[in-house]
C-alpha positions in Angstrom: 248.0 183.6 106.0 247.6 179.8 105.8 249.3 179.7 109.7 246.5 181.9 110.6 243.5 180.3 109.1 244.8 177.2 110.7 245.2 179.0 114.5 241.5 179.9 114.2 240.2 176.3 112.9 242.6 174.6 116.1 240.7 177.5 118.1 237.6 176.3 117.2 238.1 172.9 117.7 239.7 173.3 121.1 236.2 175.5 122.0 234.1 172.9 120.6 235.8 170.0 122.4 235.6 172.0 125.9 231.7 172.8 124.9 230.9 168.6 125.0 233.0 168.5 127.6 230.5 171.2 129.7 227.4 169.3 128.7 228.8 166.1 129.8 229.6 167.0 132.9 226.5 168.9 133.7 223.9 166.7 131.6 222.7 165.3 134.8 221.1 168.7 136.2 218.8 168.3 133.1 216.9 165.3 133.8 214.2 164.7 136.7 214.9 164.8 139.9 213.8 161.6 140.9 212.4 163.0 144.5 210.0 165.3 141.8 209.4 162.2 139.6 206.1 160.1 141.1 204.5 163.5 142.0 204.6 164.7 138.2 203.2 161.5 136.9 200.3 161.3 139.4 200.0 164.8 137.8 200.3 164.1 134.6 198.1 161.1 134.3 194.8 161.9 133.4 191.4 160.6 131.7 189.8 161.5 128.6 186.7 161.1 129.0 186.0 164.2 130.1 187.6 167.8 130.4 190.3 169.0 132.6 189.1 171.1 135.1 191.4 174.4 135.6 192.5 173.3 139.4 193.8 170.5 136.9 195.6 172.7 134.7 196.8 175.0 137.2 198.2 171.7 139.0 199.7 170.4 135.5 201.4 173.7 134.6 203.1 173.9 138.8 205.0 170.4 137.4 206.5 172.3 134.4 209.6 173.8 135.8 210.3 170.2 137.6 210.7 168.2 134.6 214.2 168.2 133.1 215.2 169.4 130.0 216.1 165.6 128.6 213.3 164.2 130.7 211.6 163.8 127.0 209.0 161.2 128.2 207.1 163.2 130.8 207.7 166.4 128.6 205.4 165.2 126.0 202.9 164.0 128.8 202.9 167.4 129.7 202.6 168.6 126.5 199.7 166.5 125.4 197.9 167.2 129.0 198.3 171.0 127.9 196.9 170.1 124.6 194.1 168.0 125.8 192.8 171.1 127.9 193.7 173.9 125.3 191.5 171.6 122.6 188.8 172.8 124.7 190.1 176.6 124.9 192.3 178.0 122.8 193.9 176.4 119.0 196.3 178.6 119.0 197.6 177.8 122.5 197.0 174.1 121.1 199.2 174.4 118.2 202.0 176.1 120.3 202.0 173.6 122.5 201.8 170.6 119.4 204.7 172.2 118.3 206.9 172.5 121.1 206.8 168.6 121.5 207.8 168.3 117.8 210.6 170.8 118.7 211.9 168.6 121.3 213.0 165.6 118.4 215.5 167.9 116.7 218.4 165.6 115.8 217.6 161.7 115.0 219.4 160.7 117.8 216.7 162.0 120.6 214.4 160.2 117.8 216.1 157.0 118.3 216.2 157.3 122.0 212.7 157.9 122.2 210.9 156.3 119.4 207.8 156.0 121.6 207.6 159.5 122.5 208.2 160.6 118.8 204.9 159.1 118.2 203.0 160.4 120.6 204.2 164.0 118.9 203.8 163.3 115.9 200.0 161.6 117.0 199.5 165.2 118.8 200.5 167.3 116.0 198.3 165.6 113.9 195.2 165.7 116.3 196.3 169.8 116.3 195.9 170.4 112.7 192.7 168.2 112.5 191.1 170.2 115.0 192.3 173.6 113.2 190.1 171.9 110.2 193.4 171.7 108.1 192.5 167.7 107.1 195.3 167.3 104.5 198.1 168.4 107.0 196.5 166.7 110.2 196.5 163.1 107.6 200.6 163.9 107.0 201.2 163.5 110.5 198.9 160.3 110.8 200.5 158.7 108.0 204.0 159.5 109.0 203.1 158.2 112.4 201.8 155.1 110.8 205.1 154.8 108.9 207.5 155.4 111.8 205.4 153.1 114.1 205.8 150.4 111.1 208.8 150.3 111.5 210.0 151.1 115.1 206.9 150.3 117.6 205.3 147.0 118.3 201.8 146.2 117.3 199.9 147.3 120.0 201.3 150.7 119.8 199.1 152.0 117.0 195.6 151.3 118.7 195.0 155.1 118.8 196.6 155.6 115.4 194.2 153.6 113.4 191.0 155.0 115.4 192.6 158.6 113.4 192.6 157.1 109.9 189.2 155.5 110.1 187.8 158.9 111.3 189.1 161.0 108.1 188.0 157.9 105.9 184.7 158.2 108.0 184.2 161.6 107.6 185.1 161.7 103.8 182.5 158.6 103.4 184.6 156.2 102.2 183.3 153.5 104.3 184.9 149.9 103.0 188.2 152.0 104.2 186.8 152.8 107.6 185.5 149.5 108.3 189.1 148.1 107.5 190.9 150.3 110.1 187.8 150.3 112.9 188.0 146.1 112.8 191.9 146.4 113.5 191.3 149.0 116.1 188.7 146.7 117.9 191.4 143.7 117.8 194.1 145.8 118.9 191.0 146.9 122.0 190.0 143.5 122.6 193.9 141.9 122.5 196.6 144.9 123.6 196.9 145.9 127.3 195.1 149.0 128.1 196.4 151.7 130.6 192.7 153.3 130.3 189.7 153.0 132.8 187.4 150.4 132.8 184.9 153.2 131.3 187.0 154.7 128.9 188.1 151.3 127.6 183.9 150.7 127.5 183.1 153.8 125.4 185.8 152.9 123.1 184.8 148.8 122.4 181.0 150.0 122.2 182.0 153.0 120.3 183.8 151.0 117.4 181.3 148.3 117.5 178.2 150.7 116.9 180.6 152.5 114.1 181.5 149.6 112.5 177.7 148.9 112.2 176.7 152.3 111.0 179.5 152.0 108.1 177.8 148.6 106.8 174.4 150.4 107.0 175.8 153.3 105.1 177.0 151.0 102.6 173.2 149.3 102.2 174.9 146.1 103.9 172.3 146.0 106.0 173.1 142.0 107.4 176.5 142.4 108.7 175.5 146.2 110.0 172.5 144.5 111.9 175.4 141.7 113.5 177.3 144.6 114.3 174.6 146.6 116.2 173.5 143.5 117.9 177.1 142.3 118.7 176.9 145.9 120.2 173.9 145.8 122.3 175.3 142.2 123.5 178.5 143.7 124.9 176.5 146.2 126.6 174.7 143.6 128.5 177.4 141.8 129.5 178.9 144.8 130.4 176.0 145.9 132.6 176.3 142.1 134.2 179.3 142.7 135.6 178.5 145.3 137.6 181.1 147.9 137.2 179.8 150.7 135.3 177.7 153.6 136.0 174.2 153.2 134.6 173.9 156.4 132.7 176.7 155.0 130.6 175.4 151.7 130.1 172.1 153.4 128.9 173.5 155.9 126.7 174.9 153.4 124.8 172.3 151.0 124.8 169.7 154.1 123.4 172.1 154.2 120.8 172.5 151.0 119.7 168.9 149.8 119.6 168.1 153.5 117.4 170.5 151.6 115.0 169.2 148.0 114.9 166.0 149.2 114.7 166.9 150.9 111.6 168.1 148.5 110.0 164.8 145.9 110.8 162.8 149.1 109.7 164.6 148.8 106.0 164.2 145.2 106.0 160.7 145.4 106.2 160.8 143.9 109.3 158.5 146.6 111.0 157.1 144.6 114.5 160.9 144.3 115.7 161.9 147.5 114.5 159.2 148.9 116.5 159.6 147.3 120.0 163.7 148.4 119.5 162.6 152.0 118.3 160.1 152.3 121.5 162.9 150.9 123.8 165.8 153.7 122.5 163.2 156.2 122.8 162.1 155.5 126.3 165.6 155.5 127.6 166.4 158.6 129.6 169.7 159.4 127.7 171.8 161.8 129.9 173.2 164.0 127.1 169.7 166.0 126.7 166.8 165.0 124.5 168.2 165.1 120.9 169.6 161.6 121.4 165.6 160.6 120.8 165.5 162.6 117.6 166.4 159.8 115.3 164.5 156.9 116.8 161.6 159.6 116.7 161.5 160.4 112.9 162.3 156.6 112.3 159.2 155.3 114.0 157.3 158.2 112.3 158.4 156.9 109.1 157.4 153.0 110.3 153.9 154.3 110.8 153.8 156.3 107.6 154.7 152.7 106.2 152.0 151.2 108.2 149.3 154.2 107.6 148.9 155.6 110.7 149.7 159.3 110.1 147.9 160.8 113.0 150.5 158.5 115.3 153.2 159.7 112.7 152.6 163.0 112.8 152.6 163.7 116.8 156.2 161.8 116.6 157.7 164.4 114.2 156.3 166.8 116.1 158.2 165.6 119.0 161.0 166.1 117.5 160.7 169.1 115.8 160.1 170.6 119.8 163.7 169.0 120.4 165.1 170.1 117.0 164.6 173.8 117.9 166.5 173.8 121.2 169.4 171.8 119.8 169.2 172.3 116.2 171.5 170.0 113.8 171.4 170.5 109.8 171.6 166.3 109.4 168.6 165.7 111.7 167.0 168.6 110.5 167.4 167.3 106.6 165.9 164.0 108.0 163.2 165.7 109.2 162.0 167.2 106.4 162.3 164.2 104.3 159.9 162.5 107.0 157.5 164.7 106.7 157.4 165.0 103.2 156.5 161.8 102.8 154.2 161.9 105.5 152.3 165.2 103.7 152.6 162.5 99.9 150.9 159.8 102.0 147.9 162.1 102.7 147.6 163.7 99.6 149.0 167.5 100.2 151.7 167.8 97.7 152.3 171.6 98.3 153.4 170.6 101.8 155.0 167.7 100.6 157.3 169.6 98.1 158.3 172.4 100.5 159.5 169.8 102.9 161.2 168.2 100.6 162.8 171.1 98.6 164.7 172.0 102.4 165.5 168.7 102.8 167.6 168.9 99.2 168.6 172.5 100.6 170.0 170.8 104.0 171.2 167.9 102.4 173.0 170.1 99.6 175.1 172.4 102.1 176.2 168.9 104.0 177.6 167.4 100.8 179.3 170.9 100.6 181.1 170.5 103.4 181.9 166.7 102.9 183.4 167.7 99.2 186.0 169.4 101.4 187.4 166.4 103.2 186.8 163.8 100.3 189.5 165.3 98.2 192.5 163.9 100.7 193.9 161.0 99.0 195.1 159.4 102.4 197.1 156.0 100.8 198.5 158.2 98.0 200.0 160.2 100.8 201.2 157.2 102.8 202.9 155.8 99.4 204.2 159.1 99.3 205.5 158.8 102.5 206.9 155.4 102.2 209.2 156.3 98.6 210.3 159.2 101.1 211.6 156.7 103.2 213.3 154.7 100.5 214.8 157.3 99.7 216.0 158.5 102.7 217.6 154.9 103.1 219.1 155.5 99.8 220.8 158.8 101.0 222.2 156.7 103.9 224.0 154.2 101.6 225.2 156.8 99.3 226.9 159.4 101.3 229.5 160.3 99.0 227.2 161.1 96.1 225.2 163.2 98.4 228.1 164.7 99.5 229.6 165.8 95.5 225.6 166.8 94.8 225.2 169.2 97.7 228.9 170.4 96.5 228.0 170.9 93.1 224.4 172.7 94.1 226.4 174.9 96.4 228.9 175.9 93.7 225.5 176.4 90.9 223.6 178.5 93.9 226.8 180.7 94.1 227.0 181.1 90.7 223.3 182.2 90.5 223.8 185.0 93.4 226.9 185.8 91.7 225.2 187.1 88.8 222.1 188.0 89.9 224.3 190.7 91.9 225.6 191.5 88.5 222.9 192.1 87.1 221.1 193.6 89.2 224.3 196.3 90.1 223.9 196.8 85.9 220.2 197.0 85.7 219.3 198.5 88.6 218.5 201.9 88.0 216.5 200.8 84.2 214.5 197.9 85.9 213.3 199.7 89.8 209.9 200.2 88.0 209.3 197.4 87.0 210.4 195.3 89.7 208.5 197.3 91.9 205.6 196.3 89.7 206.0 193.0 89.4 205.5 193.0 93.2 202.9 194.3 93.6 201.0 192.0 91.3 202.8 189.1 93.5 201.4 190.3 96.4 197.8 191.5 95.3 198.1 187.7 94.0 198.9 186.4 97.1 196.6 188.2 98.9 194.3 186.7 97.1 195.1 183.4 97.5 195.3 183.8 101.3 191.8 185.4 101.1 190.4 182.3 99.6 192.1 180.0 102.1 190.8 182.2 105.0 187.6 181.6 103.9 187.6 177.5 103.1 189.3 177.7 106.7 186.1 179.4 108.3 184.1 176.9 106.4 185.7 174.0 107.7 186.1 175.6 111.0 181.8 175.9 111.6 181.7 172.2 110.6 183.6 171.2 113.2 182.4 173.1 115.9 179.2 171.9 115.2 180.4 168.5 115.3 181.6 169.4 118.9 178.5 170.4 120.4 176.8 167.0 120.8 180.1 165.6 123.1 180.0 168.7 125.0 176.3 168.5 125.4 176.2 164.9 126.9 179.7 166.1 129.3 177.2 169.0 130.3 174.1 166.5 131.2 176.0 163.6 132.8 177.9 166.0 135.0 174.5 167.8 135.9 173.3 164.2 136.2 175.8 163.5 139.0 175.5 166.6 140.6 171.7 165.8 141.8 173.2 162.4 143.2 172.2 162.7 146.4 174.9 160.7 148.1 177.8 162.5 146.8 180.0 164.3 148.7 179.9 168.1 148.4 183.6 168.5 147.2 182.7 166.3 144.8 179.7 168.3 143.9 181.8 170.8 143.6 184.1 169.5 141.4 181.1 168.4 139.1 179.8 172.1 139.3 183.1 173.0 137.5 183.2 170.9 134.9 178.9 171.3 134.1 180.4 175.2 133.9 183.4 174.6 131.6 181.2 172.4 129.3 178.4 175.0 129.2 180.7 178.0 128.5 182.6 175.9 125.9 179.2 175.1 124.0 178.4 178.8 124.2 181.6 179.4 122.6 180.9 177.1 120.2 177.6 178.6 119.4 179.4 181.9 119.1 181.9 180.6 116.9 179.0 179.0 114.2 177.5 182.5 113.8 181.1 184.3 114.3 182.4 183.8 110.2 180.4 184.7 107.5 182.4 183.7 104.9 182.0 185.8 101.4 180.0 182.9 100.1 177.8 183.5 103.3 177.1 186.8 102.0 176.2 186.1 98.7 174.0 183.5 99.5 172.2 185.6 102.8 168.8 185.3 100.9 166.4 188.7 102.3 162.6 188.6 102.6 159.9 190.5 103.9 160.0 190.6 107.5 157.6 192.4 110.0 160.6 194.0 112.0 158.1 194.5 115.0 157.1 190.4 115.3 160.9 190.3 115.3 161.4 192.1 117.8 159.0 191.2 120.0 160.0 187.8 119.7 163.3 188.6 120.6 162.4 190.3 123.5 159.7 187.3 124.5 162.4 184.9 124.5 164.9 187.1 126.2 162.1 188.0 129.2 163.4 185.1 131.1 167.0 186.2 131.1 166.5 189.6 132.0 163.9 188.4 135.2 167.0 186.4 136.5 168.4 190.2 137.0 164.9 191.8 137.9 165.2 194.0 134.6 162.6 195.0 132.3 162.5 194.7 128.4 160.7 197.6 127.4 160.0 197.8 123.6 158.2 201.0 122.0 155.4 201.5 120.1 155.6 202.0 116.2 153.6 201.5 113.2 154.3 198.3 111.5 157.3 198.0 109.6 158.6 195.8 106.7 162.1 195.3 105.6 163.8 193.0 103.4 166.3 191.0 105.3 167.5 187.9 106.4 165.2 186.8 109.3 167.4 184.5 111.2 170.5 186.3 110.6 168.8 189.6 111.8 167.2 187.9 114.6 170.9 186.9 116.1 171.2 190.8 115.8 168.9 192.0 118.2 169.6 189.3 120.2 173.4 189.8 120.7 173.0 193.4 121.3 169.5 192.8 124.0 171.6 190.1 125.8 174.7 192.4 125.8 172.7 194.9 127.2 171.1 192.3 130.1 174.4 191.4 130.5 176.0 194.9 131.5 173.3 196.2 132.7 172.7 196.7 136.6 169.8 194.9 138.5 166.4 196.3 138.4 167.3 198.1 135.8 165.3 199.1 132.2 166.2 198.4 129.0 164.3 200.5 126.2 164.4 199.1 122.4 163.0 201.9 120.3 162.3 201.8 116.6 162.2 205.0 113.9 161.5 204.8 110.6 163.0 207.3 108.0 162.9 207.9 104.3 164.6 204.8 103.3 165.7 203.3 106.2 165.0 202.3 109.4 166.8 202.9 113.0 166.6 200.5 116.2 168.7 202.3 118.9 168.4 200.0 122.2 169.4 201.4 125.3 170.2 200.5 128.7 171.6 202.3 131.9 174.3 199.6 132.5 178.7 200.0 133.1 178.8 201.7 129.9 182.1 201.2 127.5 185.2 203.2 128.1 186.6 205.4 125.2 190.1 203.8 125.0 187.5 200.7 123.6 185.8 202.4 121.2 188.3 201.6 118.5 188.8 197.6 119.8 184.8 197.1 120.5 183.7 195.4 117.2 186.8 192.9 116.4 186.6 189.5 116.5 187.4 187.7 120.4 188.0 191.8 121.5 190.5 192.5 123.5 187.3 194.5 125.7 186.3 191.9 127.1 184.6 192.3 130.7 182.4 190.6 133.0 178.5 191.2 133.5 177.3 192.9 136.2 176.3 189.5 137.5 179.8 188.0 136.7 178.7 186.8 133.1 181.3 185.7 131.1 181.9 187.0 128.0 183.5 185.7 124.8 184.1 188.8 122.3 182.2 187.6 119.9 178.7 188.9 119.5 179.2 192.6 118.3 181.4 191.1 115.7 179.4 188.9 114.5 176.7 191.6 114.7 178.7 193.9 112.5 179.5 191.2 110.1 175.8 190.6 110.0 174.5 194.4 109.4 177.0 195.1 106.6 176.1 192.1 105.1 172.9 193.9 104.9 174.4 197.3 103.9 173.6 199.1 107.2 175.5 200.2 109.8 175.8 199.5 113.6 177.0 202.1 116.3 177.1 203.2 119.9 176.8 206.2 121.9 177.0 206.9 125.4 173.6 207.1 127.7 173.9 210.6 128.9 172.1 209.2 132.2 174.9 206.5 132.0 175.7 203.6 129.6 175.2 202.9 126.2 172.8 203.3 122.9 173.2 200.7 120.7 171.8 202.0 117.1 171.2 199.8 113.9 170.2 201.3 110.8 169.3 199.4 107.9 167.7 199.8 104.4 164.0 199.1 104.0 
C-alpha cells in the first residue's frame, strides 16, 4: 500500500514539474506583442476632465484582446479606462471591472513585480466602493493603498491618494484633517512631475487652493481662509498671463474664488470689498449654467440686509430663487431660506420670518442626516488597524514554524469538530429536524432583516451622491455646449462635442431619475399629505409639459371636472402625472392627442390618461413597473429611455395607498389609470 501511495505522489510530481515546464516555455505568447504595444497606449491614454465618449470606449474595448495575459501594466490601464467610463454608466459594470484588476494580483509575487500597478488597483477599487456609497469599504482600500505605497512607492506616487483621504475627511466635516492632507496634495502638485494636461493640472492646483480656503472658513478661521482664496485668485491670474488656457476655465474659477473671498470680507465686516468681489463673481458668465451665481446672490442679499437696503436685497433673492427652481439643491436652498428670514426680521414680518426659517432647520436637518452617515468612519483607527495587520503579517514571516504547528493543530481541532458534529447529528437527527428547521428560519427572517435595513441606508447614501454629481455634469453639459457655438471649430469637432453635450445630458437625466427612483421606508413614513386641488395639479403639469409635447406637434388635452381635493403629497404626486404625461409624449406618434381625464367616485378618485401611441406588448406587462425594466424602448422620436419612471410612479402611488394600471387603447395604445383615496 505504502508503494502505491508513493507511485501516485512521484506521479504528481513528475505532472507538476512538466506543467512549469509548459508555462515556461510558452510564457512569452502571453505578453504584448510589441508591434500591438504603442497603438494600445495611444488608446489607453486618456483625460479626466471630461467623459469618454462611446467611439472612445468602443476604441478602448477593440485593444482588449491585444494585451497579454502578464502584460499587468496596460491591463489595469484598461481596466481603469473601463471604469472611468462605466462611473458614468453603470456601478455594476464598474465594480466588475474594479474587481477584475484586483483579481489580476493573486499571488505576492505579481504584487512584487508590480508594486505600482497594485496601487493603481487598489486606488480603483476604492474609487468603486466610494461611488456605490459604501464609505467604510471605499476608506479600506485608501488606507491600504496608503500603507502599501508607504512602504513600496516613492513620494510622488500618492498625489492622487491623499486628494481621496481629504475628500472623506471633507465630506465627514472634519476639517483640521482635510486641511492636513489637501496642503500635502498641493506640494506633491506644485513639486512631483505630472503626466496630466496643462488644464487638468490647473483645475487640480486651483481646485485644492479654493478647498483649502473653504475648510479654514468652515472652521471660522477666517484669516488664513481669506490667504487661501486670494492665493487662489492670484494663481488664476498668473495663469491667465500665460496664455495657455481656455477662457471659460480661467473664469469659472475665478467666479468661484472671488464668491469665497467675498465671503469671508462679508463676515469680517468688511462690507465695501466684499461687495465689489461679490458684484465681480456675479457678473462672470460661468459656463456650467446659472446656479454658480446662486451663492454670491444670497450673500450680497445678506450684505444689504446688513446695510438696510431690503428692497435691493430682496430682488437678489429673488434672482435666485428663479435659478433655484430650475436646478434645485437642498444646501442652497437651506441658505435661502435663512436669507430671507432675516430679511422678513429686518422689516418686521415675523410670520414670514419663521416659516422661512423653520425650512431652513427642515433643510438643514435632512443634510446633517446624511452627513451622520459618513461621520461615523474612523479613518486613522482603520489605518492603525491596518498597520498592526502589517506587523503582524511580518511576524508570520519570521515565524514560520509556529504558523506551521498552529495551522496543524487548528486543522486537527476543525476535524475533530466535523467529526462529531456528524455524530451527533447521525444520533440526533430524527429528534432535532424540527427544531433545526426552526431555528432557520428565525436566522433567515433575521437576516432578512438586516439586509432590508442596509438596502435602505444604501438608497440613502446612493440619492446623496447622485446629487452631488449633478453640478460636474452640469458644467461638462454647458462648456461642451459652450464650444459647440465656437464658430471656428471644425465640424468633426462639433461633432464630437455634440456627443459628449448628449452623454452629459442623458447622464443628468439619469441622475434625476435615480433621486426620485428609491423611496426608502423612512421616505414613506415621513411623505407628509395635504390638501391639494388635484385640477391646479394637473393643469400645471400639463402647462409645463406643453412645450415638450409642441416639439412633437401633439396636443395635451385635459378634461373638464368639478374641483377636486385630495390629501397627498404635492410634489411627490406631481412627479406622478408627470412621468406618466411625458411617457405618453414620449411614445406617442406626432400630431397626435393625448386626453388626461379625471372621475371622481365614492371615496376615491381615478385619472386615466391616454394616448394613441406604440402601445406596450403583453409579454411586458409583467416586467413594465420594475426598477431600470428590462422594457425599455425608444420614443417615437428616438427618445431615450431609462426604466425608471413607472417605478418610481408605482413606488409613489402605493406610498399613497392607491393603485396604478394600464390598459390597452382599443383605437391603439395605452390608458394609464391612477386611483387614489380622497
Amino acid at each position: 500500500m505504502n508503494r502505491s501511495l508513493q507511485k501516485v505522489s512521484n506521479n504528481k510530481s513528475l505532472g507538476f514539474i512538466c506543467l512549469i515546464l509548459f508555462f515556461w516555455t510558452t510564457g512569452c505568447k502571453y505578453g504584448t506583442k510589441e508591434q500591438d504595444a504603442k497603438a494600445i497606449d495611444q488608446i489607453l491614454t486618456f483625460t479626466q476632465t471630461g467623459p469618454i465618449s462611446k467611439a472612445q470606449n468602443h476604441a478602448i474595448d477593440s485593444v482588449r484582446n491585444l494585451i497579454g495575459k502578464k502584460d499587468i501594466a496596460r491591463l489595469i490601464k484598461f481596466y481603469s479606462a473601463k471604469s472611468f467610463y462605466q462611473a458614468d454608466h453603470s456601478i455594476d459594470s464598474l465594480n466588475s471591472y474594479s474587481d477584475s484588476a484586483i483579481a489580476l494580483f493573486n499571488n505576492k509575487s505579481l504584487i512584487e513585480e508590480n508594486k505600482s500597478s497594485y496601487f493603481e488597483a487598489l486606488l480603483l477599487k476604492g474609487d468603486a466602493t466610494y461611488l456605490e456609497k459604501k464609505y467604510s469599504q471605499a476608506v479600506l482600500y485608501y488606507l491600504e493603498a496608503r500603507s502599501f505605497q508607504q512602504k513600496n512607492l516613492d513620494y510622488c506616487a500618492k498625489k492622487g491618494l491623499t486628494m481621496r483621504i481629504a475628500n472623506v475627511y471633507y465630506v465627514q466635516n472634519r476639517f483640521p484633517e482635510a486641511i492636513k492632507y489637501f496642503k500635502e496634495n498641493y506640494e506633491l502638485e506644485l513639486n512631483c512631475k505630472s503626466t496630466s494636461t496643462l488644464l487638468k493640472q490647473f483645475y487640480n492646483i486651483q481646485a485644492v487652493l479654493n478647498t483649502i480656503g473653504f475648510c479654514y472658513e468652515r472652521s471660522n478661521i477666517l484669516d488664513s481662509a481669506g490667504l487661501f482664496y486670494q492665493k487662489d485668485l492670484d494663481f488664476i491670474t498668473e495663469s491667465r498671463q500665460k496664455g495657455k488656457l481656455p477662457t471659460y476655465a480661467l473664469n469659472d474659477a475665478a467666479a468661484i474664488a472671488l464668491d469665497n473671498l467675498g465671503s469671508i470680507y462679508l463676515k469680517q465686516g468688511i462690507l465695501d470689498k466684499a461687495e465689489k468681489l461679490l458684484k465681480e463673481s456675479i457678473a462672470i458668465n460661468y459656463s456650467g449654467g446659472d446656479d454658480a451665481k446662486i451663492p454670491p446672490l444670497i450673500k450680497l442679499a445678506n450684505l444689504y440686509i446688513k446695510k438696510k437696503n431690503f428692497n435691493l436685497a430682496n430682488i437678489l433673492l429673488s434672482r435666485a430663487d428663479s435659478i433655484l427652481l430650475k436646478k434645485p439643491s437642498t444646501e442652497l436652498q437651506s441658505r435661502w431660506h435663512n436669507a430671507k428670514s432675516d430679511l422678513y426680521n429686518a422689516l418686521g414680518n415675523f410670520k414670514l420670518a419663521f416659516d422661512h426659517q423653520r425650512k431652513y432647520l427642515l433643510l438643514r436637518d435632512s443634510l446633517n442626516k446624511d452627513l451622520i452617515k459618513v461621520s461615523s468612519i474612523n479613518v486613522e483607527k482603520e489605518f492603525a488597524n491596518l498597520e498592526q495587520k502589517y506587523e503582524l503579517q511580518n511576524l508570520e514571516k519570521k515565524d514560520v514554524i509556529k504558523d506551521i504547528y498552529l495551522i496543524f493543530i487548528a486543522s486537527l481541532l476543525l476535524m475533530l469538530m466535523i467529526i462529531l458534529l456528524l455524530l451527533q447529528r447521525n444520533i440526533k437527527q430524527s429528534k432535532k429536524n424540527h427544531q433545526i428547521t426552526k431555528f432557520h428560519n428565525l436566522e433567515l427572517q433575521e437576516t432578512l432583516l438586516k439586509l432590508e435595513d442596509a438596502n435602505q441606508n444604501y438608497a440613502r447614501v446612493m440619492k446623496v451622491m447622485a446629487h452631488d454629481l449633478r453640478n460636474p455634469l452640469g458644467g461638462i453639459s454647458g462648456i461642451a455646449q459652450l464650444l459647440i457655438t465656437d464658430n471656428q471649430l471644425p465640424a468633426n469637432e462639433k461633432d464630437s462635442l455634440g456627443a459628449i453635450k448628449s452623454s452629459a445630458d442623458s447622464a443628468l437625466e439619469m441622475i434625476n431619475e435615480i433621486l426620485n427612483a428609491v423611496l426608502t421606508k423612512d421616505d414613506e413614513k415621513s411623505i407628509v399629505k395635504v390638501p391639494v386641488n388635484i385640477q391646479m395639479l394637473l393643469a400645471n403639469c400639463v402647462s409645463l409639459l406643453k412645450f415638450k409635447a409642441d416639439e412633437k406637434n401633439q396636443k395635451l388635452l385635459l378634461s373638464e371636472f368639478d374641483e377636486l381635493t385630495a390629501n397627498v403629497n404635492k410634489e411627490k404626486m406631481w412627479r406622478v402625472f408627470n412621468n406618466i404625461i411625458v411617457n405618453a409624449i414620449k411614445f406617442s406618434h406626432p400630431n397626435s392627442t393625448i386626453i388626461i381625464d379625471v372621475k371622481e367616485e365614492d371615496k376615491h378618485f381615478l385619472v386615466s390618461i391616454l394616448d394613441n401611441g406604440i402601445g406596450i406588448p403583453p409579454e411586458f406587462a409583467s416586467k413594465i413597473f420594475d426598477f431600470f425594466t428590462e422594457t425599455k424602448r425608444e420614443g417615437t422620436s428616438g427618445e431615450k429611455p431609462y426604466g425608471l419612471g413607472l417605478s418610481i410612479s408605482k413606488q409613489i402611488i402605493e406610498a399613497h395607498y392607491g393603485k396604478i394600471w394600464y390598459d390597452p387603447n382599443p383605437a391603439g395604445g395605452t390608458v394609464f389609470h391612477i386611483r387614489l383615496p380622497k
